[in-house]
N, C-alpha and C positions, 0 to 999 in steps of 0.2 A: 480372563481378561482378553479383552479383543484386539490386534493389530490398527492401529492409527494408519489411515490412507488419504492422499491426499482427494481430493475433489472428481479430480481427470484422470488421476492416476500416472499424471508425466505427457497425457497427449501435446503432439503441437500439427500443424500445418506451416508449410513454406509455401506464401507467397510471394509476392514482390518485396512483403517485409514477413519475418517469421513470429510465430506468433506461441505460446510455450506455456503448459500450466508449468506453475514451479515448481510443484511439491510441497510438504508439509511445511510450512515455516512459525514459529511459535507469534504471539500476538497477546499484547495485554494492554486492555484498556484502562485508561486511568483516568477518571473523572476526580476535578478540585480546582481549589484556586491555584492557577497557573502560574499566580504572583507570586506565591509561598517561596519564600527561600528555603524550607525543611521539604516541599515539593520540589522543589530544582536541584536541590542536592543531592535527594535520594534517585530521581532521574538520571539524574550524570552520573551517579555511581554506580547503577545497574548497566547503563547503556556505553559509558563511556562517551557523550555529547553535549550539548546542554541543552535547554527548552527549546523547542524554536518561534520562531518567530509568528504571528499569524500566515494563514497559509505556505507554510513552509514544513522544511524537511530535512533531516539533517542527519547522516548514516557514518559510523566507524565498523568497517569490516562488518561481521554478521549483526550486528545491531544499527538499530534505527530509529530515532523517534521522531513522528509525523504529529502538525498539529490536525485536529480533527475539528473542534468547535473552542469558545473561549473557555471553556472548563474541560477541556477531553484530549487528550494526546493519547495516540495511538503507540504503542513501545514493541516494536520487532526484535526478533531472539531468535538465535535455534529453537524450534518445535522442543526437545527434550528441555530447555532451559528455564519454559512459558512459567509453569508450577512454583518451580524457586524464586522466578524475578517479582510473581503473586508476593509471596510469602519475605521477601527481603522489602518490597512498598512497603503491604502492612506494617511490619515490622517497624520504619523508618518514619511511618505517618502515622504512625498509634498516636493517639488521643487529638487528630485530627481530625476534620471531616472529607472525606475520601471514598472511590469506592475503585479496585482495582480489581479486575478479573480476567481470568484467563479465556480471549476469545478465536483460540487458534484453529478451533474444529468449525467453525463458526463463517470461516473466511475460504478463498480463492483466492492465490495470487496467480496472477498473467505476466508474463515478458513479453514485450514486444520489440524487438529488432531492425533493423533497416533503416537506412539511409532515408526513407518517409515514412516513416514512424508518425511523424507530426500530423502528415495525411491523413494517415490510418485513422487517429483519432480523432483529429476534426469530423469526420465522416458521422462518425456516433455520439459525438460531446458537444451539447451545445459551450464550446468553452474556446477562446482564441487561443489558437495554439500557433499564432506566428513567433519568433523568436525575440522581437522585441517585449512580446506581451508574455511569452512563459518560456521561463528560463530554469536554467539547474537550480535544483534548492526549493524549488518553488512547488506547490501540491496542490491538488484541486480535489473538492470534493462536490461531484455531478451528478449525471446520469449518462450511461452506455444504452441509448436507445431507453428502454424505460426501467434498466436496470439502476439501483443508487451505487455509485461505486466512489472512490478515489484513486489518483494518476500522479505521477507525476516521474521527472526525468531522470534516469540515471547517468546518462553521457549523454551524447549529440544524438545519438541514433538507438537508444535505448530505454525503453519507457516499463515501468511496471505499476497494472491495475490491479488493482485490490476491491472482490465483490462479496459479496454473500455468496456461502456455499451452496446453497437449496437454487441459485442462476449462473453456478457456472460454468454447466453446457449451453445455456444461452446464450451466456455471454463471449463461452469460446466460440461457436456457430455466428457471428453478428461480425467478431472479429477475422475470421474465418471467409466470411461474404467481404467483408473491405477488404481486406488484402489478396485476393482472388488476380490472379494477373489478367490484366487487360482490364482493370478495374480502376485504372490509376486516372487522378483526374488534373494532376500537375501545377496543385495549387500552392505545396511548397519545394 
């Protein structure tokens, strides 16, 4: 059996804002009716949250669950956790129609840091990132230049993107070019 490694391996860059792969983080996708009360149940009890809302995002300590599409919630975990929270869905949504999978090798997560954080991303997301228009709680799912990802805010100054693995030295490299000091262009 092989060692599980994340993407980057931990790399990050400081620029004016700091930029960080995170490491392994587990992830399971869960496609269904998002209406389902035996769907919202089993979500909250795995995650400790409840569904969220469209385009939103809603995290207790190491768990999170992101909407993704109107049948798709993304469900973050510890990496070692991914496996069992599979098999507690299942379990909870037997004789539903459902499909939950474990998409943790699948993925990059990014932390982005800094006081312009907001900059940073405007820079590569076609997505308004003034603070009237995206706020905590709130999730986007875009593109980083022509990568497809999702974003969205942990605190004021705290962002984490979420891409496919097979672009995430692209993506860290892109991130890496925006945050480059002397780079900044003072737009928030």
């Amino acid at each position: 059996m092989s060692n599980a490694v994340s993407a980057l391996q931990g790399v990050s860059y400081d620029g004016y804002v700091k930029v960080t792969e995170q490491g392994l983080r587990g992830m399971i996708t869960l496609r269904g009716d998002l209406a389902s009360a035996k769907l919202k149940t089993a979500v909250s009890k795995l995650s400790g949250v409840k569904v969220p809302a469209v385009n939103a995002c809603a995290f207790k300590g190491a768990y999170g669950v992101a909407w993704m599409s109107p049948d798709e919630l993304l469900i973050l975990c510890p990496y070692d956790a991914a496996e069992a929270g599979v098999a507690q869905l299942s379990k909870a949504l037997k004789g539903q129609h459902f499909l939950a999978a474990n998409v943790s090798d699948a993925r990059a997560v990014f932390q982005i840091e800094g006081a312009q954080v907001r900059e940073v991303l405007a820079k590569l997301a076609p997505v308004d990132l003034s603070e009237g228009a995206f706020q905590l709680g709130q999730l986007r799912r875009t593109r980083i230049a022509q990568a497809p990802a999702a974003f969205w805010l942990k605190d004021a100054g705290t962002a984490e993107v979420i891409c496919f693995r097979s672009q995430a030295d692209y993506v860290f490299e892109l991130f890496k070019r925006a945050a480059m000091p002397g780079a900044e262009v003072g737009v928030f």
